[in-house]
C-alpha positions as CSV (number, residue, x, y, z in Angstrom):
1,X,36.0,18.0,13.6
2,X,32.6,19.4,14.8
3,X,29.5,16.9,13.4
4,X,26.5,18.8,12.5
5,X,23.3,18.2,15.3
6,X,22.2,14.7,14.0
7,X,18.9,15.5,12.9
8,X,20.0,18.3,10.9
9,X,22.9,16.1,9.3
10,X,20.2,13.4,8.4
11,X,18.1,15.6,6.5
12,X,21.0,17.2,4.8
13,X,22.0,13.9,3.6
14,X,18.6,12.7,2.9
15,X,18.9,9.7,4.1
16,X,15.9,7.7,5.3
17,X,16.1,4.2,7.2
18,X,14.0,1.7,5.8
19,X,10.6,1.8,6.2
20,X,8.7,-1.1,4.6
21,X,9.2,-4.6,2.8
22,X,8.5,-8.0,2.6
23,X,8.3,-10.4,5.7
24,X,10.8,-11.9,8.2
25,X,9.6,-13.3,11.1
26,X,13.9,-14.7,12.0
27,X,17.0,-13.2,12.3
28,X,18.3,-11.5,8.6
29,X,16.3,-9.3,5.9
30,X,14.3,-9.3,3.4
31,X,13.0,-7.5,0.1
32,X,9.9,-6.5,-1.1
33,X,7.5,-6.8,-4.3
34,X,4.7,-4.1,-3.9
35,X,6.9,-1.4,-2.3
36,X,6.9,-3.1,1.1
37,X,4.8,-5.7,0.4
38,X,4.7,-9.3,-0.2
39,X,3.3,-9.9,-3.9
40,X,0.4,-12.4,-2.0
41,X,-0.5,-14.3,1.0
42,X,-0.6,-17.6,1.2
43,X,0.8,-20.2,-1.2
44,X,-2.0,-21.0,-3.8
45,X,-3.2,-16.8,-3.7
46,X,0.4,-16.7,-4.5
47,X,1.0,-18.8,-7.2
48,X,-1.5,-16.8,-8.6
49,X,-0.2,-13.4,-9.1
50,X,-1.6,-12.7,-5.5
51,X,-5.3,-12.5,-6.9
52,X,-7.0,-13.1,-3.9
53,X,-9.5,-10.4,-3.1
54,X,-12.7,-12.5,-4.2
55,X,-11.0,-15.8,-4.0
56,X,-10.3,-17.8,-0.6
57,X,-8.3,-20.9,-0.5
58,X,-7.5,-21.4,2.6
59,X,-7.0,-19.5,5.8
60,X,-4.8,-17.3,5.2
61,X,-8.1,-15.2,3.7
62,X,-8.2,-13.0,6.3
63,X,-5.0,-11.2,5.1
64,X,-6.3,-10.9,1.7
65,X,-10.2,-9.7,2.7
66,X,-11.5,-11.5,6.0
67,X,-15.2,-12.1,4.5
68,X,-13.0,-15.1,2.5
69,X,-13.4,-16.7,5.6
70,X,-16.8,-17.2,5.4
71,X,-16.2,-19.6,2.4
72,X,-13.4,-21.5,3.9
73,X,-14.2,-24.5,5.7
74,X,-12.9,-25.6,9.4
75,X,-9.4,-25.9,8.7
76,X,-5.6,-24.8,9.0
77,X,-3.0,-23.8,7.5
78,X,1.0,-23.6,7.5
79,X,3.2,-22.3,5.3
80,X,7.5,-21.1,4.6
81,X,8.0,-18.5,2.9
82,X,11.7,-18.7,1.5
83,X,13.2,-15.2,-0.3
84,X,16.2,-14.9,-1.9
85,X,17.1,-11.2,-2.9
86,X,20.0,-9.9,-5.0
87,X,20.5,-6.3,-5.2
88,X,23.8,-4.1,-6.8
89,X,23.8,-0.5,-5.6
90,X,26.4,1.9,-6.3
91,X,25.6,4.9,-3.8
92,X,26.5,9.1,-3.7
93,X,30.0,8.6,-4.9
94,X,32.2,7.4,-8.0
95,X,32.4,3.6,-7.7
96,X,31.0,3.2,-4.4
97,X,29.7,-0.2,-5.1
98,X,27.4,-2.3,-2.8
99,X,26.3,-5.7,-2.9
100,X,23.9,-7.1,-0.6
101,X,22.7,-10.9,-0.6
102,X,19.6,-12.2,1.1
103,X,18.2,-15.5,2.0
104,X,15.4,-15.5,4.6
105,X,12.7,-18.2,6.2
106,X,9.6,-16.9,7.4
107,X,6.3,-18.4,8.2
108,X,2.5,-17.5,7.3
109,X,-0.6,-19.5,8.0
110,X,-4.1,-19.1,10.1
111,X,-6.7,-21.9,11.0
112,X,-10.5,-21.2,10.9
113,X,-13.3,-22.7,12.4
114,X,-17.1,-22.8,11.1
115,X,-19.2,-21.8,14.0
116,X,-22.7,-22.3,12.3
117,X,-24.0,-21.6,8.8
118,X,-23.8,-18.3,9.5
119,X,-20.6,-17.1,10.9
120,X,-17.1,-18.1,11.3
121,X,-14.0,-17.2,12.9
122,X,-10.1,-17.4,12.2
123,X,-6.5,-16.6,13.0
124,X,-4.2,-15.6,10.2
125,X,-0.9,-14.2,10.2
126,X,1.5,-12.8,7.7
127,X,3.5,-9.5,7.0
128,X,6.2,-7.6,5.5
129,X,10.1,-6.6,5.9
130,X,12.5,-5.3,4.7
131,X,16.4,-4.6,5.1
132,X,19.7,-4.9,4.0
133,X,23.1,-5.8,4.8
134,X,26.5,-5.0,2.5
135,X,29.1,-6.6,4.6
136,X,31.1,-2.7,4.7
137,X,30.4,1.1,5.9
138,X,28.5,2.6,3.7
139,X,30.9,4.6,1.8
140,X,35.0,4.3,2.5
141,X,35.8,4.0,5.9
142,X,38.9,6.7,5.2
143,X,36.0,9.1,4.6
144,X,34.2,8.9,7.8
145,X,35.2,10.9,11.0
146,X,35.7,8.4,14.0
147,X,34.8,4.7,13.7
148,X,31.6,3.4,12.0
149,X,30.2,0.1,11.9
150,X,29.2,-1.7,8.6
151,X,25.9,-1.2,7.2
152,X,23.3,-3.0,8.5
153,X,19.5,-2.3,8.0
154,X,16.3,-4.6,9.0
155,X,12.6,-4.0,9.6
156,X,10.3,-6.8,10.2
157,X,6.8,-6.3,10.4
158,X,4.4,-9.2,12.0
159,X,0.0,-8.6,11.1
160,X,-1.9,-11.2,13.3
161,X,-5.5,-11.1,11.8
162,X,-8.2,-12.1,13.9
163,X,-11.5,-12.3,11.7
164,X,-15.0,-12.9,12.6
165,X,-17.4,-13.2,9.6
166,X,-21.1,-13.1,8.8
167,X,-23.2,-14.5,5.9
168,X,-26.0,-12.0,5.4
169,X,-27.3,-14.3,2.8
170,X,-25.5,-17.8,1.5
171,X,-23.9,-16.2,-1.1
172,X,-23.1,-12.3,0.3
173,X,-21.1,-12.2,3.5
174,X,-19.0,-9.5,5.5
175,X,-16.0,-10.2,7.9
176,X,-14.2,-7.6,10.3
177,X,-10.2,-8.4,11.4
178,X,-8.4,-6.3,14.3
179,X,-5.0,-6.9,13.4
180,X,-2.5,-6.2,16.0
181,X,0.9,-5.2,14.2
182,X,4.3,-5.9,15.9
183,X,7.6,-4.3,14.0
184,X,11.0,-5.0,15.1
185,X,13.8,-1.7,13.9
186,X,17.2,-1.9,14.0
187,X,20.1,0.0,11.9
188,X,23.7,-0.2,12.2
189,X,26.3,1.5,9.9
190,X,24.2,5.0,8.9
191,X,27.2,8.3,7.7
192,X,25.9,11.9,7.3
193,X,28.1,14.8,5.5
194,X,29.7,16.9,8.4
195,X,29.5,19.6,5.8
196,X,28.2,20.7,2.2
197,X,28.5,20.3,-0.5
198,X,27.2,16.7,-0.6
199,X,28.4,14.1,-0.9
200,X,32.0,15.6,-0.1
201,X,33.5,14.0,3.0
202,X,34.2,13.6,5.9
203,X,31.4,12.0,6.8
204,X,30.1,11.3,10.2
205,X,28.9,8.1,12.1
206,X,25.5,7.5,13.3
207,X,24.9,5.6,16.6
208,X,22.5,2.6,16.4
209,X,20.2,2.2,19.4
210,X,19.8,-1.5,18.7
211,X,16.8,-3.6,18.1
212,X,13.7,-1.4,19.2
213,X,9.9,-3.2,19.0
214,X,7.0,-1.4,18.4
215,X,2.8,-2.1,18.2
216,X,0.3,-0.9,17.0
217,X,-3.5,-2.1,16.5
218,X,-5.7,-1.4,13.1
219,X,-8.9,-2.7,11.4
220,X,-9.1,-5.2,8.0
221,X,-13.2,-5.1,6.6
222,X,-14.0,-7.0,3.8
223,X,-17.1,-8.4,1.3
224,X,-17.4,-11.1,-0.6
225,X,-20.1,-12.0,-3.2
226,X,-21.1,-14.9,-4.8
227,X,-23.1,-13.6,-7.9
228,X,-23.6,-16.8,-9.6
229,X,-22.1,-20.3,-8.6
230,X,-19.3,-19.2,-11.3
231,X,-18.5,-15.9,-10.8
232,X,-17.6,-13.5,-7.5
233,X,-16.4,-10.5,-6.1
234,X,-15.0,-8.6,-3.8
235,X,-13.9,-5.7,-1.7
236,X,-11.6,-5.2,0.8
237,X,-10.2,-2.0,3.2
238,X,-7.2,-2.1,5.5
239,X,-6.9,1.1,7.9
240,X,-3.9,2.7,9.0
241,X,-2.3,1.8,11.6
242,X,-0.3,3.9,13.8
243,X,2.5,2.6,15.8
244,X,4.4,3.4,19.1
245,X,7.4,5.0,19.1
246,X,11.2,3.0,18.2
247,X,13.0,4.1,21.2
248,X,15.8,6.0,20.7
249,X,15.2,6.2,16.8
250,X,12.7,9.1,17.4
251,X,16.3,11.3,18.2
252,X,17.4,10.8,15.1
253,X,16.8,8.5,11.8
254,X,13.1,9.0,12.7
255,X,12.7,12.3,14.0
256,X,10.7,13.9,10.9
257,X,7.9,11.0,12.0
258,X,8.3,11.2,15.9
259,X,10.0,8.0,15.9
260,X,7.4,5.7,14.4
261,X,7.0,3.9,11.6
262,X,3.3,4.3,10.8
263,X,1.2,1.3,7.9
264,X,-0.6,2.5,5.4
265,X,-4.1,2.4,4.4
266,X,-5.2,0.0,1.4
267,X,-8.0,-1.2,-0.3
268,X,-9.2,-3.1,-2.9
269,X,-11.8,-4.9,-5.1
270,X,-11.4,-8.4,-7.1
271,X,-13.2,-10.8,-9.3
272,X,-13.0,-14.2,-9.7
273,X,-14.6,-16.4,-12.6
274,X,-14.7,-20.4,-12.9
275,X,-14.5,-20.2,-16.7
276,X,-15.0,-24.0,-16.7
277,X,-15.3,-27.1,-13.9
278,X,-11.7,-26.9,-14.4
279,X,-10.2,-23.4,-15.0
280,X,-10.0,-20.3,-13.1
281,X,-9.2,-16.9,-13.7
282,X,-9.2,-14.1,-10.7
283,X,-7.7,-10.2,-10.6
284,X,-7.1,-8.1,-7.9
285,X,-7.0,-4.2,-8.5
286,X,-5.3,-2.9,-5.0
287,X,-4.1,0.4,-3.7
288,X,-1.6,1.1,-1.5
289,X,-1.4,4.6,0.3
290,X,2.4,5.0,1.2
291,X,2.0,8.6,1.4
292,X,-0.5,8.8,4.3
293,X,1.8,8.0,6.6
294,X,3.9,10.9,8.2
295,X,7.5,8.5,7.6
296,X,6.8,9.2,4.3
297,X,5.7,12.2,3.7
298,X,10.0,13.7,4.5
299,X,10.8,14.9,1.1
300,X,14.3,14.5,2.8
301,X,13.3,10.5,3.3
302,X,12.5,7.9,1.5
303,X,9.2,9.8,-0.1
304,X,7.1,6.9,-0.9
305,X,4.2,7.6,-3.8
306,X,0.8,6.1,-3.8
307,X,1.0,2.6,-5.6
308,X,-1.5,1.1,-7.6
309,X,-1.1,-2.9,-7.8
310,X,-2.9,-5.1,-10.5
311,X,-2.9,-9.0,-10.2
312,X,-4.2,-11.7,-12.4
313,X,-3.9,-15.1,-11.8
314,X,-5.2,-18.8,-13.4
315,X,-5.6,-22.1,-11.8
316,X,-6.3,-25.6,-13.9
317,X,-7.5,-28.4,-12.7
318,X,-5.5,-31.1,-13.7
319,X,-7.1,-33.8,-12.5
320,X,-8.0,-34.9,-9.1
321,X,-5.0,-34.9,-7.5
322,X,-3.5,-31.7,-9.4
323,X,-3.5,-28.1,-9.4
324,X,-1.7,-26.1,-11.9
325,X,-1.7,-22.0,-10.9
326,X,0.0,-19.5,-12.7
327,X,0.1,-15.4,-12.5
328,X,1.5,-12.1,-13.2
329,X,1.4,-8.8,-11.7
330,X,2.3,-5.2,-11.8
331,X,2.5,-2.3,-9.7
332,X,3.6,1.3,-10.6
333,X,7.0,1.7,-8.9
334,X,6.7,4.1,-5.7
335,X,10.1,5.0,-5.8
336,X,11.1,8.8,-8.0
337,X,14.5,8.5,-9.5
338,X,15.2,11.8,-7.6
339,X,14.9,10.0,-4.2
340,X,17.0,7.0,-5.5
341,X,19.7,7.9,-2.7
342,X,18.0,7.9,0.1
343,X,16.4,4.6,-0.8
344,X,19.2,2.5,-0.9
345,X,18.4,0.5,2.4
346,X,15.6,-0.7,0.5
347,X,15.7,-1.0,-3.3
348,X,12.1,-2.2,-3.6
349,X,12.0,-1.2,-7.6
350,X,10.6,-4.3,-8.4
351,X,7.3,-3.5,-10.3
352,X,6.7,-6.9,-12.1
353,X,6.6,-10.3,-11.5
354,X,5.7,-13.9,-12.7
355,X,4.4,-16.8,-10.7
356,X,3.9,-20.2,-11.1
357,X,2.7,-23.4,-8.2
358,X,1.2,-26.6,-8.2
359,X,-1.0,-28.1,-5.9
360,X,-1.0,-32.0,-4.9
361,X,-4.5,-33.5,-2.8
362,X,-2.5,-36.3,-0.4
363,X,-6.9,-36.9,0.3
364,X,-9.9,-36.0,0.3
365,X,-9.5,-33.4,3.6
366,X,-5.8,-32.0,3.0
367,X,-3.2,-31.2,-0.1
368,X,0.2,-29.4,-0.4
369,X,1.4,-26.8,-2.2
370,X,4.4,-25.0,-3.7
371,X,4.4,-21.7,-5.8
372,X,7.7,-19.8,-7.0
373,X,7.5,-16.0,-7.9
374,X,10.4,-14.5,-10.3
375,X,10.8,-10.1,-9.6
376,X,13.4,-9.8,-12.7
377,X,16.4,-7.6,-12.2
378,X,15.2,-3.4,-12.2
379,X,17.7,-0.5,-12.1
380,X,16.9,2.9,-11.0
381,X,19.4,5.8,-12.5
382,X,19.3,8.4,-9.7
383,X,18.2,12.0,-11.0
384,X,18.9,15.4,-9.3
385,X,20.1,15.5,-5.9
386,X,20.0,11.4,-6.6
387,X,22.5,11.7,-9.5
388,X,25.4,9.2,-9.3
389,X,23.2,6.5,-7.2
390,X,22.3,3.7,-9.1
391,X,20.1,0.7,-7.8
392,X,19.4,-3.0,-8.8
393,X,17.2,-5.1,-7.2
394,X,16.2,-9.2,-8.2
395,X,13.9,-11.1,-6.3
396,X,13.0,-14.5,-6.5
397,X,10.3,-16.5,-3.3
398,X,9.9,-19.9,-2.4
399,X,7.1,-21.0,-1.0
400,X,5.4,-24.5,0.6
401,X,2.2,-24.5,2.3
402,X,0.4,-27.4,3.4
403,X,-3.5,-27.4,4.4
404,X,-5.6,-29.7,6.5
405,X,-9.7,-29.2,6.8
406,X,-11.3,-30.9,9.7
């Protein structure tokens, strides 16, 4: 049976690889809170919702807003990130079930050094993934057209922050990151109708062309401002950063985009208050411009909106050996029930979660830390060309940091 040119069969379908997600810097996938992002950096920001946009606590800043740095002392951090992601899909036809499973390590941490009174600069590394893997083709195998291999889906994403920062007063200061971007692409197990009307089969295999690596470079500024010893803010802007192309990929799963997979352009603005010498509160307000990148802007793709993100977070102190943090945020899903189909590589629906960490002082110049976050179980009904896709998606993230100052 003739197969429709492969781009053409793509767009028919509507099927989109995976863009974005949360971070894996190993072998496997993972999932993804804020469309195809982590919900924080760092294990304390973390803990607390991800408020981190006016509130440094260790190096990992320069993710968050690199003029944090400037208020973090000589020092390093390391951190694992553990995910564990559950999601039940049942895709384009009757009881077409899917079931993926996830557990993933990954690391995030930076170090940063005080140069003088003035300036400061730092490494910090994080980044975002996302992927999936259901063990089977993606529908029947007795519907496709030749052999097909079983679904399988990952991107990773890898930001290394570089952040030099300058206090134009003690309390005001301004940092600038280039952050050079390396994403790793690879998907196995992608069908296309051979003819209309969809979904009715045969369908037809898609070749994977393997793991492809792509880089790309782009630009973090930030501000931070100390108002009054209790209270400050901050403002942060992340440019977009175009990538090179995914090899072969450009052919076909990403022709609409030239082959790349482009990162959007954020920015945001937080506040943090010390209510008391010991309690906390901080909020983030973030936004997250999916739609400026040409991958999705394919109303045949995944079709990303523009996400708004809110974050609030608490920290106690305890005493002086512990920490108590706790947080919540939301987000306004990015994902329209009409393009519920073509999203089923990545299920990011998640638009809530809860957090909760503790931190421990082992002395006076280092401490450990652990913060869980809870993404409750979200379905998606598929609408329109989307109707008879349904998609579930629970998350739950483990993580352990320790920091040392020097």
């Amino acid at each position: 049976m003739k197969i429709k040119p492969m781009s053409a069969a793509i767009r028919s379908l509507g099927l989109a690889s995976s863009l974005c997600g949360a971070i894996t810097l190993l072998s496997g996938s993972a999932f993804a809170m804020n469309g195809g992002q982590l919900g924080g950096y760092g294990t304390k920001n973390a803990a607390m919702g991800g408020a981190s946009i006016a509130l440094p606590l260790d190096s990992t800043a320069g993710i968050n807003n690199p003029a944090g740095m400037a208020f973090v002392p000589t020092s390093m951090n390391a951190g694992l990130v553990v995910f564990s992601g559950h999601s039940d899909n049942n895709w384009a036809l009757p009881n077409n079930s899917l079931t993926d499973n996830t557990r993933v390590l990954a690391p995030e941490g930076g170090a940063n050094w005080v140069l003088n009174q003035n300036m400061t600069v730092g490494l910090s590394f994080g980044g975002q993934g996302a992927g999936s893997s259901f063990g089977r083709t993606l529908v029947p195998a007795g519907l496709i057209a030749g052999a097909a291999q079983n679904e399988y889906n990952s991107i990773k994403t890898l930001d290394i922050v570089a952040s030099v920062t300058w206090k134009v007063t003690p309390d005001l200061a301004i940092g600038i990151a280039p952050t050079l971007s390396v994403q790793q692409f690879k998907q196995e197990g992608v069908v296309v109708p051979t003819g209309l009307p969809f979904p009715a089969p045969p369908f037809g295999a898609v070749p994977s062309h393997g793991t492809q690596t792509a880089t790309g470079w782009g630009l973090r500024v930030g501000a931070l401002w100390k108002v009054t010893p209790d209270v400050s803010l901050g403002a942060s802007y992340r440019s977009k950063t175009n990538m090179s192309k995914l090899g072969d990929y450009a052919n076909d799963l990403l022709a609409y985009s030239g082959g790349k997979l482009d990162i959007p352009d954020q920015f945001g603005v937080g506040v943090a208050w010390k209510l008391s010498p010991k309690l906390t509160l901080a909020a983030d307000w973030l936004q997250i411009n999916w739609r400026d990148s040409k991958s999705q802007q394919d109303p045949a793709g995944q079709y990303w909106q523009n996400q708004p993100v809110l974050r609030l977070g608490a920290s106690y102190d305890l005493n002086d050996t512990w920490t108590l943090r706790a947080g919540v945020s939301g987000n306004r899903r990015q994902i329209q029930s009409d393009n519920a189909a073509q999203n089923v590589f990545s299920p990011a629906l998640n638009d809530r979660a809860y957090t909760a960490g503790v931190t421990m002082k082992l002395d006076s110049k280092s401490d450990i830390s652990f913060a869980y976050e809870l993404n409750p179980n979200q379905t998606l009904q598929g609408t329109g060309l989307s109707t008879g896709t349904t998609l579930s998606s629970k998350v739950q993230v483990f993580r352990l940091g320790y920091d040392r100052a020097f």
